[in-house]
C-alpha positions as CSV (number, residue, x, y, z in Angstrom):
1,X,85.3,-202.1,-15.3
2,X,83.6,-198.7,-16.0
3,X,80.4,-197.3,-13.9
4,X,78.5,-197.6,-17.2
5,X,79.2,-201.3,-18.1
6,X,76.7,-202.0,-14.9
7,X,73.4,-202.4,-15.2
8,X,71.3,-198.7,-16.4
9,X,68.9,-197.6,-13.9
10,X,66.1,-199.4,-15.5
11,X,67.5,-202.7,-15.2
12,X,68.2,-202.3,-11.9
13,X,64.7,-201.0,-11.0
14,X,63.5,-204.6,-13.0
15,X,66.1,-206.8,-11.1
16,X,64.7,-205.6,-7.8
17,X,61.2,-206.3,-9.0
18,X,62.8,-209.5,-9.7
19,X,64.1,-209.9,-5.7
20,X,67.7,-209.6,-6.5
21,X,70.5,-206.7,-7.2
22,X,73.9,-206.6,-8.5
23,X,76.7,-205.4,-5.9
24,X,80.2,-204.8,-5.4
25,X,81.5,-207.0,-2.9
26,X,84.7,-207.1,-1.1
27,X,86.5,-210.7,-1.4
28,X,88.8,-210.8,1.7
29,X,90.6,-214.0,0.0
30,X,91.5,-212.0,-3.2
31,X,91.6,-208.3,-1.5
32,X,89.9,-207.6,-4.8
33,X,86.3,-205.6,-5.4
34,X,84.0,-208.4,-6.9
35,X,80.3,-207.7,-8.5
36,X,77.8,-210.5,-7.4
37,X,74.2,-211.2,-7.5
38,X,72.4,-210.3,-3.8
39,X,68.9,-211.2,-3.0
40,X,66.6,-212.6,0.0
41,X,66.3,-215.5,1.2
42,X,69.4,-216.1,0.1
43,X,72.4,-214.6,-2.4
44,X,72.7,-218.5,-3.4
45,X,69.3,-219.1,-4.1
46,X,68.8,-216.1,-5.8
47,X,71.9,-216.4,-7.8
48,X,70.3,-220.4,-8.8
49,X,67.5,-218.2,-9.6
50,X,69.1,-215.9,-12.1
51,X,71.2,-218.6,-13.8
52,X,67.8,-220.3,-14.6
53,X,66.1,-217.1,-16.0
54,X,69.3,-216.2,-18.2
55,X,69.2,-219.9,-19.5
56,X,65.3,-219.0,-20.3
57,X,66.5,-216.3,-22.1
58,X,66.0,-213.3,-20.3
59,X,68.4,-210.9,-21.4
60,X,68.4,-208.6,-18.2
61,X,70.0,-212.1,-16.4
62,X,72.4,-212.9,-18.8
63,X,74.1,-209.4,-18.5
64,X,74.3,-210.0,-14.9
65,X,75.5,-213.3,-15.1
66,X,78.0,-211.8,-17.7
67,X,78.9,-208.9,-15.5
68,X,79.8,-211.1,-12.8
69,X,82.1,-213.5,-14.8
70,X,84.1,-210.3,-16.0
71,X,84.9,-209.1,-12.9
72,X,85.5,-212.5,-11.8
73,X,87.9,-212.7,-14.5
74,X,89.5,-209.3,-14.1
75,X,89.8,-209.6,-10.6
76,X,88.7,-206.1,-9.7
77,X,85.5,-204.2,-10.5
């Protein structure tokens, strides 16, 4: 996965306003580069969080969601 299939500078200014941020993440079990939603109190909650919006519709969430699934998929990022 490319640097510009992740989210444009805009959407990640509007995720932060949000309370959450898409980062690459080292999975020890895989040894693979991962993308996954981070935010505070907690990446779970936060991640809930985002499901719910993208099921709302909000377009900015489903990307994210989508961005994760892919490298999930492809195993690297």
């Amino acid at each position: 996965m490319s640097k510009s299939e992740l989210l444009t500078q805009q959407e990640t200014m509007m995720a932060a306003a949000q309370g959450w941020s898409l980062c690459h993440v080292y999975d020890l079990d895989s040894n693979k580069w991962r993308l996954q939603i981070w935010g505070m109190p907690s990446s779970e909650m936060i991640g809930q969080r985002v499901v719910s919006m993208a099921r709302a519709g909000d377009n900015l969430a489903t990307k994210a969601l989508r961005l994760v699934m892919s490298s999930q998929q492809q195993g690297t990022v």
